[in-house]
PDB file of N, CA, C and O in Angstrom:
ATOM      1  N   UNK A   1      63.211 139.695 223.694  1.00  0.00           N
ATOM      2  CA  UNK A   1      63.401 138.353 223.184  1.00  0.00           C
ATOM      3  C   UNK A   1      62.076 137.787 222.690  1.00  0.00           C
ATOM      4  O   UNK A   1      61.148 137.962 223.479  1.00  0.00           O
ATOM      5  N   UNK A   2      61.788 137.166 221.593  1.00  0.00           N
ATOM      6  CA  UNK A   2      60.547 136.564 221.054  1.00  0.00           C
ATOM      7  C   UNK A   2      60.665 135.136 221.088  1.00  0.00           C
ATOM      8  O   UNK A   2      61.718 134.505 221.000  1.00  0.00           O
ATOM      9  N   UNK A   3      59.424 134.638 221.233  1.00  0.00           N
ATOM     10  CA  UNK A   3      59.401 132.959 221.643  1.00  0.00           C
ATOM     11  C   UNK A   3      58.778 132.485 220.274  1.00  0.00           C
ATOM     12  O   UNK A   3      58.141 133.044 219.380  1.00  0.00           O
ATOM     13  N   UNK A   4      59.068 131.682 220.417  1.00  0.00           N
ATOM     14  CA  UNK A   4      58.780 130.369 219.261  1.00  0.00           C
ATOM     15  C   UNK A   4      57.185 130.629 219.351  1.00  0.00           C
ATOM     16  O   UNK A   4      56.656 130.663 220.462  1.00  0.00           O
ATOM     17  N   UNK A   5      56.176 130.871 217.787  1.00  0.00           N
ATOM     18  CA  UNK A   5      54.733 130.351 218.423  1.00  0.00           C
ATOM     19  C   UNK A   5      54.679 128.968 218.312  1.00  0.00           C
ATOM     20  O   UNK A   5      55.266 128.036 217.760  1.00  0.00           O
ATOM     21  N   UNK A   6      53.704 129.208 219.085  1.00  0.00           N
ATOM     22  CA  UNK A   6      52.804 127.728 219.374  1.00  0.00           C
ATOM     23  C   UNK A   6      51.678 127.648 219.191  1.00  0.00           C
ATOM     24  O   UNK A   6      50.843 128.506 219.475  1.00  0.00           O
ATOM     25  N   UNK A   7      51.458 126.434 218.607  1.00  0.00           N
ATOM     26  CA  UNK A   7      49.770 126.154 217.886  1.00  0.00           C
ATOM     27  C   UNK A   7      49.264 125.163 219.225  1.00  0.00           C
ATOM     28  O   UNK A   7      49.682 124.242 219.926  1.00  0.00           O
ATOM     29  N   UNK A   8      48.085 126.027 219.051  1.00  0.00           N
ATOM     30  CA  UNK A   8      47.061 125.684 219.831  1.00  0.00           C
ATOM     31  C   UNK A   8      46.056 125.019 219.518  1.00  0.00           C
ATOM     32  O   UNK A   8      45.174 125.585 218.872  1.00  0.00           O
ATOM     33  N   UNK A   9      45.844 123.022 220.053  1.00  0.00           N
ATOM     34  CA  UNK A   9      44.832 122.363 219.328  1.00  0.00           C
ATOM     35  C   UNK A   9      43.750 121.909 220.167  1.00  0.00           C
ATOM     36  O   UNK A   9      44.017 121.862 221.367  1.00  0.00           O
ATOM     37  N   UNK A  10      42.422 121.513 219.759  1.00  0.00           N
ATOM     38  CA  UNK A  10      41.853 120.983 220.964  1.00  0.00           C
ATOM     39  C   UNK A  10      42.757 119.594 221.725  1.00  0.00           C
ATOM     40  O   UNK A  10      43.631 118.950 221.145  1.00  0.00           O
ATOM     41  N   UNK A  11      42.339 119.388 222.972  1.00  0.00           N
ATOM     42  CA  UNK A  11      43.210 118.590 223.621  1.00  0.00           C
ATOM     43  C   UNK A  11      42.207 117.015 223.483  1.00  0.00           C
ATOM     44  O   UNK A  11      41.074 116.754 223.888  1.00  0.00           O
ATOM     45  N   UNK A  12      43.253 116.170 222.710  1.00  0.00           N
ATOM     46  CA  UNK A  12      42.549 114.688 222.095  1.00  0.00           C
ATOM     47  C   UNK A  12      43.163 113.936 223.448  1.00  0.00           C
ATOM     48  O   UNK A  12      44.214 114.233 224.016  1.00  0.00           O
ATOM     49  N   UNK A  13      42.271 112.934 223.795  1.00  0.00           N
ATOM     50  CA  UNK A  13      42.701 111.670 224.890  1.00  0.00           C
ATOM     51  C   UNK A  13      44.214 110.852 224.163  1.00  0.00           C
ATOM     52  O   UNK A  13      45.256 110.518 224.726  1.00  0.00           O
ATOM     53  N   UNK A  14      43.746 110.708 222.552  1.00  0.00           N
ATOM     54  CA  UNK A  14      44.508 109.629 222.230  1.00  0.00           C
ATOM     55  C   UNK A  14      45.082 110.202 220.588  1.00  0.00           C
ATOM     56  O   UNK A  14      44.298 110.502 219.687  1.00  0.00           O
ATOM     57  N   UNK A  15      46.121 110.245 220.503  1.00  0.00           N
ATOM     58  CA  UNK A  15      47.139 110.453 219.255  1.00  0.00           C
ATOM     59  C   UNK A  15      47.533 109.874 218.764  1.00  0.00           C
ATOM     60  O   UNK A  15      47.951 110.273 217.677  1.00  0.00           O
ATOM     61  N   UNK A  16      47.758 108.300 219.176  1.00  0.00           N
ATOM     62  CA  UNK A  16      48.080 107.242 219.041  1.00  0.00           C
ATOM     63  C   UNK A  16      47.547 106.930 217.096  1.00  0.00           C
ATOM     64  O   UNK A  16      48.232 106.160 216.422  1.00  0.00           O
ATOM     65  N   UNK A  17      46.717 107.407 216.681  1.00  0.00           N
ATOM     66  CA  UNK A  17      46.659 107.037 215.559  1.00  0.00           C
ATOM     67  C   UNK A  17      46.800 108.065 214.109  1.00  0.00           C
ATOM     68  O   UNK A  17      46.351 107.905 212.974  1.00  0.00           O
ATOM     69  N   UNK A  18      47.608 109.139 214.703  1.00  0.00           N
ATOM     70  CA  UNK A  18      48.509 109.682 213.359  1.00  0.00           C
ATOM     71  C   UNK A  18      49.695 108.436 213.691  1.00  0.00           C
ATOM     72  O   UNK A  18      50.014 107.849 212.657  1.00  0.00           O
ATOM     73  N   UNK A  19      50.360 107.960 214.868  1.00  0.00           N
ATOM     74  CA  UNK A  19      51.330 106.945 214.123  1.00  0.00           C
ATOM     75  C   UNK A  19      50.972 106.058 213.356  1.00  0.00           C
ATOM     76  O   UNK A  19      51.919 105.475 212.827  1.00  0.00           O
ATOM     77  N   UNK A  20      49.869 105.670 213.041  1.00  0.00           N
ATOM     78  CA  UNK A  20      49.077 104.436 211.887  1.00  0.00           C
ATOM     79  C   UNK A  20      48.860 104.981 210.961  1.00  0.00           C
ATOM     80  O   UNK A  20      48.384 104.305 210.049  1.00  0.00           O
ATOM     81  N   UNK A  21      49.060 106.274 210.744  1.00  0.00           N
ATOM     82  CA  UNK A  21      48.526 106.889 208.999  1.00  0.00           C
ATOM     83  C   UNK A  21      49.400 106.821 208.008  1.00  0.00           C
ATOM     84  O   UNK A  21      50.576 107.182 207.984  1.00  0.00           O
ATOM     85  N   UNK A  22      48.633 106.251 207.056  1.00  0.00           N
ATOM     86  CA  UNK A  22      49.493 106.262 205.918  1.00  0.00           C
ATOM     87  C   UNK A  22      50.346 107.478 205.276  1.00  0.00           C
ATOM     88  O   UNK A  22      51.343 107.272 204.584  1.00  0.00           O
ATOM     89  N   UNK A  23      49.827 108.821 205.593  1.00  0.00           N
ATOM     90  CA  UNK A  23      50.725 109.326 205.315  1.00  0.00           C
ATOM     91  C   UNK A  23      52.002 109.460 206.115  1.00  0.00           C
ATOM     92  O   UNK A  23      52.980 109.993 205.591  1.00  0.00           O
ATOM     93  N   UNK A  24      52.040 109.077 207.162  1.00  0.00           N
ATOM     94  CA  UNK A  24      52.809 109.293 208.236  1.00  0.00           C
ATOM     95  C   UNK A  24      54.618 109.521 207.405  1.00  0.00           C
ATOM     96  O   UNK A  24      55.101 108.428 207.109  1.00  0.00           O
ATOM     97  N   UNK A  25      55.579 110.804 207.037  1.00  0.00           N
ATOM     98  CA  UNK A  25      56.353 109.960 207.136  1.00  0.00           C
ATOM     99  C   UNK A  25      56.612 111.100 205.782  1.00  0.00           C
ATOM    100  O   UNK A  25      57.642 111.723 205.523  1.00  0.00           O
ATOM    101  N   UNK A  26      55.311 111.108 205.068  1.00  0.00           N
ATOM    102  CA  UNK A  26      55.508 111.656 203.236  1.00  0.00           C
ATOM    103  C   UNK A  26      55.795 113.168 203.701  1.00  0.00           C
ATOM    104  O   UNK A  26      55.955 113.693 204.803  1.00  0.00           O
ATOM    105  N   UNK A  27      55.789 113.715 202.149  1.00  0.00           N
ATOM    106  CA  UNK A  27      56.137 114.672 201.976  1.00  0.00           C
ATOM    107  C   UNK A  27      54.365 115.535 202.408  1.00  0.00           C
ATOM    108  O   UNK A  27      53.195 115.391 202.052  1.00  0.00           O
ATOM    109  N   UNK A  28      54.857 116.095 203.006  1.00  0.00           N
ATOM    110  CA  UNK A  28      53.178 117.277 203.323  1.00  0.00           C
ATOM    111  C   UNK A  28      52.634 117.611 202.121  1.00  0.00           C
ATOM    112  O   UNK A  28      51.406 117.603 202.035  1.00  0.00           O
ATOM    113  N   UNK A  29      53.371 117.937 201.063  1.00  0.00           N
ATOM    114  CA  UNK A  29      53.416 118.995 199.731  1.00  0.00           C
ATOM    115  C   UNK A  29      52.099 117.915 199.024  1.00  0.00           C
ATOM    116  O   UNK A  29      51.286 118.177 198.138  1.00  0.00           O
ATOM    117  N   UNK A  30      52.297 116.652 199.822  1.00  0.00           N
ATOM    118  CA  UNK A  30      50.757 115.960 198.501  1.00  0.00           C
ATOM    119  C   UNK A  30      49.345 116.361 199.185  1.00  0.00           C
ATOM    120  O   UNK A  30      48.291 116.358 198.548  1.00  0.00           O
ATOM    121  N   UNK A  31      49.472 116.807 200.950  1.00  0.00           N
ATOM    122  CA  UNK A  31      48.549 116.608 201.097  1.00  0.00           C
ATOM    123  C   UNK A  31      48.124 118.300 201.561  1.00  0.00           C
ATOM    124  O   UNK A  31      47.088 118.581 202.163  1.00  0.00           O
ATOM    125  N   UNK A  32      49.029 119.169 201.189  1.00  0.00           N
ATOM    126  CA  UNK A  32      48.325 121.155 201.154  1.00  0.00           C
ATOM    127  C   UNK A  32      48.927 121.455 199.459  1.00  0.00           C
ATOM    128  O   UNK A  32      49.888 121.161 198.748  1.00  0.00           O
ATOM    129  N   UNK A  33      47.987 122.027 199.419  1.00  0.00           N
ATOM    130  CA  UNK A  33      48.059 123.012 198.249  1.00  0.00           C
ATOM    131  C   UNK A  33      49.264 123.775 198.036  1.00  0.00           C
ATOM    132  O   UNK A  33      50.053 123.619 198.969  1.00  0.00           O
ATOM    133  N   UNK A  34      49.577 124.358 197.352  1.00  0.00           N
ATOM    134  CA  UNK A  34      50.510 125.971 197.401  1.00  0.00           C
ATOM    135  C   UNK A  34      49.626 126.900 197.069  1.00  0.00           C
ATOM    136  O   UNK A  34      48.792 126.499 196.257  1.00  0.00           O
ATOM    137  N   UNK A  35      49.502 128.131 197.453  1.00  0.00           N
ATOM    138  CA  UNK A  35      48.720 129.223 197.042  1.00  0.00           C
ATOM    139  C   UNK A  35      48.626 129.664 195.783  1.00  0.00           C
ATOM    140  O   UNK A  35      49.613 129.868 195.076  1.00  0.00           O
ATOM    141  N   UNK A  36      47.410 129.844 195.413  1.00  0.00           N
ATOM    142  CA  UNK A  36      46.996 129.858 194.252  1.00  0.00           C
ATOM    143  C   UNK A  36      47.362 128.618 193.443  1.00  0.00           C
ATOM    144  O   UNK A  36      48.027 128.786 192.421  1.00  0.00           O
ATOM    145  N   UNK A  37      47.132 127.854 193.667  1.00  0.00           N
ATOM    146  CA  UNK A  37      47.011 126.496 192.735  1.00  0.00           C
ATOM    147  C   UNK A  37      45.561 125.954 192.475  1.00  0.00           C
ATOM    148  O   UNK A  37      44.761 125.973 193.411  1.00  0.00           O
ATOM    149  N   UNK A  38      45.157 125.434 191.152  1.00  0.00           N
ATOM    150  CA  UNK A  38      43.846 125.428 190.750  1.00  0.00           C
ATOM    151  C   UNK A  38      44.063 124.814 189.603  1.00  0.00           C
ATOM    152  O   UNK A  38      45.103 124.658 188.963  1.00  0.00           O
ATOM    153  N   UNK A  39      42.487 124.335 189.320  1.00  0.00           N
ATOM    154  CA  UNK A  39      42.609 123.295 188.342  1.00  0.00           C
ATOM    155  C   UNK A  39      43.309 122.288 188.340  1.00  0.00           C
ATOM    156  O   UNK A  39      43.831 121.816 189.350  1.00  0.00           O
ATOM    157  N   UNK A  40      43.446 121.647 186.729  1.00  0.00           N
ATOM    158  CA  UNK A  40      44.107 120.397 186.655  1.00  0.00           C
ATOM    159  C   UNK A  40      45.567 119.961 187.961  1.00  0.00           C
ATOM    160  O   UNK A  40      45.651 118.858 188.500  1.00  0.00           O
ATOM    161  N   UNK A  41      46.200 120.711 188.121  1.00  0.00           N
ATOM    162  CA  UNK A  41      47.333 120.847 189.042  1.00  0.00           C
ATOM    163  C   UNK A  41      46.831 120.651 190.319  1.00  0.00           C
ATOM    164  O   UNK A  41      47.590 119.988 191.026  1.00  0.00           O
ATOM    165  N   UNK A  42      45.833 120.998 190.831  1.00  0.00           N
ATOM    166  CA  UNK A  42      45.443 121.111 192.310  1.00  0.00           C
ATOM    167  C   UNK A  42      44.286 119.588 191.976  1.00  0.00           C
ATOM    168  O   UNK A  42      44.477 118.592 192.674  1.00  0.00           O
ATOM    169  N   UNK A  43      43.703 119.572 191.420  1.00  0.00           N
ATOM    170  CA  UNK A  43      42.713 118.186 190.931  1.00  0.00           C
ATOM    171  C   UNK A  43      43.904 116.822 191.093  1.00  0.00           C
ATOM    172  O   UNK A  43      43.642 115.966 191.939  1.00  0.00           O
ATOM    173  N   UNK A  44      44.896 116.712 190.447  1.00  0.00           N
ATOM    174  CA  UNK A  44      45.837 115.726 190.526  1.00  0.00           C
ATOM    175  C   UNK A  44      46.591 115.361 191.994  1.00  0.00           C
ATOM    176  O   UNK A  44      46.885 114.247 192.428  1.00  0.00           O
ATOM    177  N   UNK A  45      46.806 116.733 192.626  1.00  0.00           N
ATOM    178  CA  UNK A  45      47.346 116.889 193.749  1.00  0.00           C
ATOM    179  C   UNK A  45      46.843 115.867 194.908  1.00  0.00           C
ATOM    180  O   UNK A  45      47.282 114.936 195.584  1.00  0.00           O
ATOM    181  N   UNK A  46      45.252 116.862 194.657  1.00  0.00           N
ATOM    182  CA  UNK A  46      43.928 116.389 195.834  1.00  0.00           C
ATOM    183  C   UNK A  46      43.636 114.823 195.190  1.00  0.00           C
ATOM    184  O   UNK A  46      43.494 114.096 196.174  1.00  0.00           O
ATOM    185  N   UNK A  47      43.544 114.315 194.408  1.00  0.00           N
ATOM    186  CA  UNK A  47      43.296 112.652 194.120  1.00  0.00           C
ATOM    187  C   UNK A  47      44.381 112.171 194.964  1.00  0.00           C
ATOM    188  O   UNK A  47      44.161 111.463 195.946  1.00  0.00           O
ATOM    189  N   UNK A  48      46.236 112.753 194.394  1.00  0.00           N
ATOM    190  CA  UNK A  48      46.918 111.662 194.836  1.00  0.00           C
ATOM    191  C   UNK A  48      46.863 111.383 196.493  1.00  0.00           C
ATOM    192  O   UNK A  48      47.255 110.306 196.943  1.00  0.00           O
ATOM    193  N   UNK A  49      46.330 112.472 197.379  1.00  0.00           N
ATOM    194  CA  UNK A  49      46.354 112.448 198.779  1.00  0.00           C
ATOM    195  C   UNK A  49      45.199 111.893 199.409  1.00  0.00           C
ATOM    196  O   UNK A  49      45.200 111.580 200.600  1.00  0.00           O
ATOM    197  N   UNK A  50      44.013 111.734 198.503  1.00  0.00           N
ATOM    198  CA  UNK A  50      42.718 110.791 198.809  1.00  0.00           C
ATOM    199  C   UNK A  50      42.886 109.573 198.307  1.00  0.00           C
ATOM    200  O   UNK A  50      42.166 108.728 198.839  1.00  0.00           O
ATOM    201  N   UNK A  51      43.861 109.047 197.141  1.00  0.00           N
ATOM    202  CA  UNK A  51      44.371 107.500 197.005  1.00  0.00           C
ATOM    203  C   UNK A  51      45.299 107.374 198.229  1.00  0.00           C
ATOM    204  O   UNK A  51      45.273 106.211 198.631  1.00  0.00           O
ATOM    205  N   UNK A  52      46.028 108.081 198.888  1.00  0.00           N
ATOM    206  CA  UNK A  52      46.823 107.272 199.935  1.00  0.00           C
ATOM    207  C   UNK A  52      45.890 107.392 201.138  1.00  0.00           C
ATOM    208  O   UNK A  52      46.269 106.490 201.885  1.00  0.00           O
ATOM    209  N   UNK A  53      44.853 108.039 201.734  1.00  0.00           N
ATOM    210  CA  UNK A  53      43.779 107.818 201.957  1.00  0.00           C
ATOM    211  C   UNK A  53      42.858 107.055 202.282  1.00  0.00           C
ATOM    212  O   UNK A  53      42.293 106.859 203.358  1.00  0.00           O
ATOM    213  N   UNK A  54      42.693 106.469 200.898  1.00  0.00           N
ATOM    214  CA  UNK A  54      41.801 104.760 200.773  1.00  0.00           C
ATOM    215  C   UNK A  54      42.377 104.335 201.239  1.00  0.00           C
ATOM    216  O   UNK A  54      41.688 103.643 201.989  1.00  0.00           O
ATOM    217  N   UNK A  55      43.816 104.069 201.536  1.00  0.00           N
ATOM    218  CA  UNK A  55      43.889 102.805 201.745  1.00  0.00           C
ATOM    219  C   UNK A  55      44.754 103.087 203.558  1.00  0.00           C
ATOM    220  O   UNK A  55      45.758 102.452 203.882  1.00  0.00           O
ATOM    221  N   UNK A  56      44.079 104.132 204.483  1.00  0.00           N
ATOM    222  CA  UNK A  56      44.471 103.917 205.184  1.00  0.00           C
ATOM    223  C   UNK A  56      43.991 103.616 206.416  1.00  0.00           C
ATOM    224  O   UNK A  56      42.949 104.266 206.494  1.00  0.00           O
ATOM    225  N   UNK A  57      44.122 103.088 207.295  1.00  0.00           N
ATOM    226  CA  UNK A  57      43.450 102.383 208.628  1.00  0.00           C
ATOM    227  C   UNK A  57      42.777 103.279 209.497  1.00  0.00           C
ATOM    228  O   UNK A  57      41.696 103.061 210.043  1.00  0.00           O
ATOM    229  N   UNK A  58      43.507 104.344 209.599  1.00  0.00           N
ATOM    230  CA  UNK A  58      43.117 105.610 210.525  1.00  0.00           C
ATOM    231  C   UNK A  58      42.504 106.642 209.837  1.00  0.00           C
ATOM    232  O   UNK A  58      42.547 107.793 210.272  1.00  0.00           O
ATOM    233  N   UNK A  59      41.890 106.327 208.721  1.00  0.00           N
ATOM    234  CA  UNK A  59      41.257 107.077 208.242  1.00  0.00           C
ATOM    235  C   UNK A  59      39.734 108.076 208.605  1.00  0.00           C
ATOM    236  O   UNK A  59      39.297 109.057 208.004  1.00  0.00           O
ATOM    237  N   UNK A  60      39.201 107.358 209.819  1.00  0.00           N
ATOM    238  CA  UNK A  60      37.996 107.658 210.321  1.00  0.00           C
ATOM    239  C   UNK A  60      38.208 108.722 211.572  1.00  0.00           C
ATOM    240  O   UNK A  60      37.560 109.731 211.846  1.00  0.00           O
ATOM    241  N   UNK A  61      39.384 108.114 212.248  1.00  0.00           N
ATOM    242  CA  UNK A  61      40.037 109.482 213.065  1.00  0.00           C
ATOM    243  C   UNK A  61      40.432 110.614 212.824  1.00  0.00           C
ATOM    244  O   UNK A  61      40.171 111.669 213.402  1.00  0.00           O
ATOM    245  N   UNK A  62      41.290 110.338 211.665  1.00  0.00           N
ATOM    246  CA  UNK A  62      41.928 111.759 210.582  1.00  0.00           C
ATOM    247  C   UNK A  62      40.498 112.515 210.217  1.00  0.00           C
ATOM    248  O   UNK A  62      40.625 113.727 210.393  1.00  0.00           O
ATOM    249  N   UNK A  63      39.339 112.192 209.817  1.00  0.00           N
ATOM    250  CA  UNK A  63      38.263 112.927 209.521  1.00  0.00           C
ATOM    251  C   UNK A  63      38.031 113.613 210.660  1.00  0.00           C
ATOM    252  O   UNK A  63      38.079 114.841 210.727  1.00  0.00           O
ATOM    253  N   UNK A  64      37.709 112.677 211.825  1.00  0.00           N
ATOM    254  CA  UNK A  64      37.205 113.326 213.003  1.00  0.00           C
ATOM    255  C   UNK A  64      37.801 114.297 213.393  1.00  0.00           C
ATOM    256  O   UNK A  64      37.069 115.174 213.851  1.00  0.00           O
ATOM    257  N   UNK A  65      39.115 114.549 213.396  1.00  0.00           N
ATOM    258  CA  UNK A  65      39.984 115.679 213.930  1.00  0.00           C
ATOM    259  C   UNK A  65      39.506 116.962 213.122  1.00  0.00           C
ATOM    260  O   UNK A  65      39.055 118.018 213.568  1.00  0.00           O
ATOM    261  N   UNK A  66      39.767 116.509 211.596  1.00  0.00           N
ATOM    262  CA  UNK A  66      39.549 117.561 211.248  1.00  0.00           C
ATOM    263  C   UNK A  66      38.408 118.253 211.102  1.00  0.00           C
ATOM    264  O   UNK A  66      38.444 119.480 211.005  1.00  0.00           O
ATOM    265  N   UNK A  67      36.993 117.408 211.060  1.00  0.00           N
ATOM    266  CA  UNK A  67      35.835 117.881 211.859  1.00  0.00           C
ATOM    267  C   UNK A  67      35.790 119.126 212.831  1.00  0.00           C
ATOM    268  O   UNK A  67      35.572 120.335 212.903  1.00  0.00           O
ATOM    269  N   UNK A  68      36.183 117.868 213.602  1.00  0.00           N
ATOM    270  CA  UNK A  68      36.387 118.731 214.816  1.00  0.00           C
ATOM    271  C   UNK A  68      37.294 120.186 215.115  1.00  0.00           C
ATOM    272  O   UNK A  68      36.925 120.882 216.061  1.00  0.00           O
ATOM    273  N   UNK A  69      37.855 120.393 214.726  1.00  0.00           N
ATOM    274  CA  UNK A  69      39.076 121.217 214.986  1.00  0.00           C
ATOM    275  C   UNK A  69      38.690 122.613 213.791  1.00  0.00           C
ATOM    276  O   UNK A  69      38.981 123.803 213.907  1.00  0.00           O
ATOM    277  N   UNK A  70      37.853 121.821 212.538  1.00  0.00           N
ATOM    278  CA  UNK A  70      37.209 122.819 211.278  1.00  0.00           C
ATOM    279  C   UNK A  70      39.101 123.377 210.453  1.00  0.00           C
ATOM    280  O   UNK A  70      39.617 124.421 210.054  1.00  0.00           O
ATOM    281  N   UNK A  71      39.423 122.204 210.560  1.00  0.00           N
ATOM    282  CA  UNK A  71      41.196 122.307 209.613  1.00  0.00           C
ATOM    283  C   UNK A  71      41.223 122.930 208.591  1.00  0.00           C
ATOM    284  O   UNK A  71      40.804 122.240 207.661  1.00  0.00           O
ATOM    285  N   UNK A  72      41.554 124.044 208.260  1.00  0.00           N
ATOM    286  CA  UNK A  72      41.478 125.104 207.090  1.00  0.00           C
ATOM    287  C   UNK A  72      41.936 124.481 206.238  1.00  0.00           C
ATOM    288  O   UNK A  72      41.259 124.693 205.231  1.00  0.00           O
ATOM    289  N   UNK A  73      43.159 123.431 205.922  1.00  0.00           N
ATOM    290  CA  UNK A  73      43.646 123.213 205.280  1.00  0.00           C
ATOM    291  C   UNK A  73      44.022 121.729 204.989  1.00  0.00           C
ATOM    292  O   UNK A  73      43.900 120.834 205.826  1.00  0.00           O
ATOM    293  N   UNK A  74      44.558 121.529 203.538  1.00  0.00           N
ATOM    294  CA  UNK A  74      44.405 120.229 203.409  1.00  0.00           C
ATOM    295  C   UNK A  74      43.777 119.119 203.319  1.00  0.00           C
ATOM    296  O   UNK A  74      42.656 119.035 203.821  1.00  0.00           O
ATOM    297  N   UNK A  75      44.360 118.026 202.661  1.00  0.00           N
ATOM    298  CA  UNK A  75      43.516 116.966 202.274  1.00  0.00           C
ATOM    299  C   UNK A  75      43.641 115.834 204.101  1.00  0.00           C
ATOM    300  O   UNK A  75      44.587 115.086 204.346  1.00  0.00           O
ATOM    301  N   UNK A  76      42.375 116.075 205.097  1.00  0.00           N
ATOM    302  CA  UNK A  76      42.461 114.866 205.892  1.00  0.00           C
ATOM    303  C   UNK A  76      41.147 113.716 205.904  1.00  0.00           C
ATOM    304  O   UNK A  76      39.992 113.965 205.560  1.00  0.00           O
ATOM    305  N   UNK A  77      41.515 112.797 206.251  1.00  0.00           N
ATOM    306  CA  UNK A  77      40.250 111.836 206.066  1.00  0.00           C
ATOM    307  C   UNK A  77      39.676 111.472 204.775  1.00  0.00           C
ATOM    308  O   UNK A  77      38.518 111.152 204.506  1.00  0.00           O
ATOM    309  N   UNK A  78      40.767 111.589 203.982  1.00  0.00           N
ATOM    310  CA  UNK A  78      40.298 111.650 202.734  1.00  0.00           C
ATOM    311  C   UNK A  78      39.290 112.694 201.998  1.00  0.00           C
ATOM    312  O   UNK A  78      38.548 112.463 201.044  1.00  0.00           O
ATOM    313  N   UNK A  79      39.518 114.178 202.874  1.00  0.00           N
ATOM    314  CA  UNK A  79      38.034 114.612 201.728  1.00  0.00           C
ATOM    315  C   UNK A  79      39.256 116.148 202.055  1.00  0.00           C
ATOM    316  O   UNK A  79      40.106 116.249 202.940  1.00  0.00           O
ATOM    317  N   UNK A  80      38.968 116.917 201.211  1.00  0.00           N
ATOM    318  CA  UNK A  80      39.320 118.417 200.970  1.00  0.00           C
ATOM    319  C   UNK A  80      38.738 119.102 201.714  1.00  0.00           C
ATOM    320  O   UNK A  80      37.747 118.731 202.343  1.00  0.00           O
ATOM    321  N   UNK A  81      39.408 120.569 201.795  1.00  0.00           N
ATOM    322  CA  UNK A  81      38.367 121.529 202.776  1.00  0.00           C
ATOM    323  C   UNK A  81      37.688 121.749 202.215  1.00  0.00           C
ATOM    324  O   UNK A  81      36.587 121.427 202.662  1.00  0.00           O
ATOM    325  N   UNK A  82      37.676 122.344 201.024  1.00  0.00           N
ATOM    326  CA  UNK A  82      35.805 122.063 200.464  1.00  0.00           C
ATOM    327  C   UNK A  82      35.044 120.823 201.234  1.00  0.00           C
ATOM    328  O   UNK A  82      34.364 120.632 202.242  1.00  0.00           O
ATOM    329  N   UNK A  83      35.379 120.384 200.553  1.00  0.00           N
ATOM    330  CA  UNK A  83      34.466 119.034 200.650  1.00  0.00           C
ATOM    331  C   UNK A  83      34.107 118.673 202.127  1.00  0.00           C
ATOM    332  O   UNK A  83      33.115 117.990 202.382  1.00  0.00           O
ATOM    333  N   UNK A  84      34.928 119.142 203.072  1.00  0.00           N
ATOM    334  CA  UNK A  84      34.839 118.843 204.578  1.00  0.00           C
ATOM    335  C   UNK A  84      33.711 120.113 205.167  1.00  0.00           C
ATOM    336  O   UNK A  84      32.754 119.990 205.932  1.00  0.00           O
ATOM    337  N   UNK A  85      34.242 121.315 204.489  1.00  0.00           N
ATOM    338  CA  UNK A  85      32.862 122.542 204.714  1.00  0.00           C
ATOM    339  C   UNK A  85      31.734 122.052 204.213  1.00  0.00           C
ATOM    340  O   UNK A  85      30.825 122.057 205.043  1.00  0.00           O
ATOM    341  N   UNK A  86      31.430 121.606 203.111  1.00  0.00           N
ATOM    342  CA  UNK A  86      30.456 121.341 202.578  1.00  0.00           C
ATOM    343  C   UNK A  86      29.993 120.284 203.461  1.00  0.00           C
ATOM    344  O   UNK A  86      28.963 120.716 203.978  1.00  0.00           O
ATOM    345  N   UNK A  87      30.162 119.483 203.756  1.00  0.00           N
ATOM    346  CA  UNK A  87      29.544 118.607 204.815  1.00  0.00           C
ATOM    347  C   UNK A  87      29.129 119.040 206.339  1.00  0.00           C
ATOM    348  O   UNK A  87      28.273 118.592 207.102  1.00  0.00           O
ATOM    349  N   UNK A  88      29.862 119.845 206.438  1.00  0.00           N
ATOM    350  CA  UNK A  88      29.636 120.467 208.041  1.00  0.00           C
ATOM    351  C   UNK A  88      28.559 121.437 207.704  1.00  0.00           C
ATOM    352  O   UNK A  88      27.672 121.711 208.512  1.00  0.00           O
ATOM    353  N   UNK A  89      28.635 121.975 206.472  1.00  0.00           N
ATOM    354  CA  UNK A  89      27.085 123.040 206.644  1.00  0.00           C
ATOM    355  C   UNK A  89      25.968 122.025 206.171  1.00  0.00           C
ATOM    356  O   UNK A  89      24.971 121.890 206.880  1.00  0.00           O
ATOM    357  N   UNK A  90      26.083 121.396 205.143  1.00  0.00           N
ATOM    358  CA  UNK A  90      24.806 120.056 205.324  1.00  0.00           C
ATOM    359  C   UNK A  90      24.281 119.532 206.920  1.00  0.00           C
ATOM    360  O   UNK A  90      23.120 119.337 207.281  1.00  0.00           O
ATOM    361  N   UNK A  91      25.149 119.430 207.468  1.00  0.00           N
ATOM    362  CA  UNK A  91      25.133 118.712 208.772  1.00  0.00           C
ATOM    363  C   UNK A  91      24.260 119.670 209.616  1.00  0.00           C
ATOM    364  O   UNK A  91      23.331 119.222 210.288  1.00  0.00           O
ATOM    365  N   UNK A  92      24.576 121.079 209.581  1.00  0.00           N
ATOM    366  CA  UNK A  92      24.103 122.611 210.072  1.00  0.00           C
ATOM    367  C   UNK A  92      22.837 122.474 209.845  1.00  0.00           C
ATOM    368  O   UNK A  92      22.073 122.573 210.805  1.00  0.00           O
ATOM    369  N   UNK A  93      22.212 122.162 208.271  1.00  0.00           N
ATOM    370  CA  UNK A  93      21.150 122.326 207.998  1.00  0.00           C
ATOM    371  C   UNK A  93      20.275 121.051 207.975  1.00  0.00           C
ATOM    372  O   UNK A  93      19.135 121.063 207.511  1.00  0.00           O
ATOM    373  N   UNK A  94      20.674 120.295 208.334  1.00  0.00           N
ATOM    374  CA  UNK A  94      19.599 119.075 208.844  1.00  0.00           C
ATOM    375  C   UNK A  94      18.923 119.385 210.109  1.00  0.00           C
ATOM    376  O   UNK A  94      18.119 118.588 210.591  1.00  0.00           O
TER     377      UNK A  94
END
């Protein structure tokens, strides 16, 4: 018999604020890619999931997680995994 997997995350005190995120609710599809998507298509994608983003309250937590955790994927805290690597190795090299 095979079991369901299970994802394994670091263990947070408080969760309480993915219920405050603006995305809470949408479709995932604005805020991961599909494989192999690039360019103009993936550029439009990644804006529309950093405009809902701006304007959201829990936005400083959503970064932190994914900081923390090094989230392969997706747009959190408003910045891309690029953009989230690229900051964590800046950070490396200070």
């Amino acid at each position: 018999m095979g079991g369901a997997a299970v994802a394994h995350f670091p263990v947070r005190p408080d969760w309480t604020w993915q219920s405050m995120a603006a995305c809470r609710g949408m479709d995932t599809a604005i805020f991961y890619h599909p494989e192999n998507e690039r360019g103009p298509t993936r550029h439009r994608r990644d804006w529309e999931a950093k405009r809902i983003c701006q304007g959201c309250r829990v936005v400083g937590p959503c970064l932190q997680w994914a900081l923390e955790t090094r989230e392969p994927y997706g747009v959190w805290g408003g910045m891309s995994v690029e953009e989230r690597q690229a900051m964590q190795s800046e950070q490396r090299l200070a």
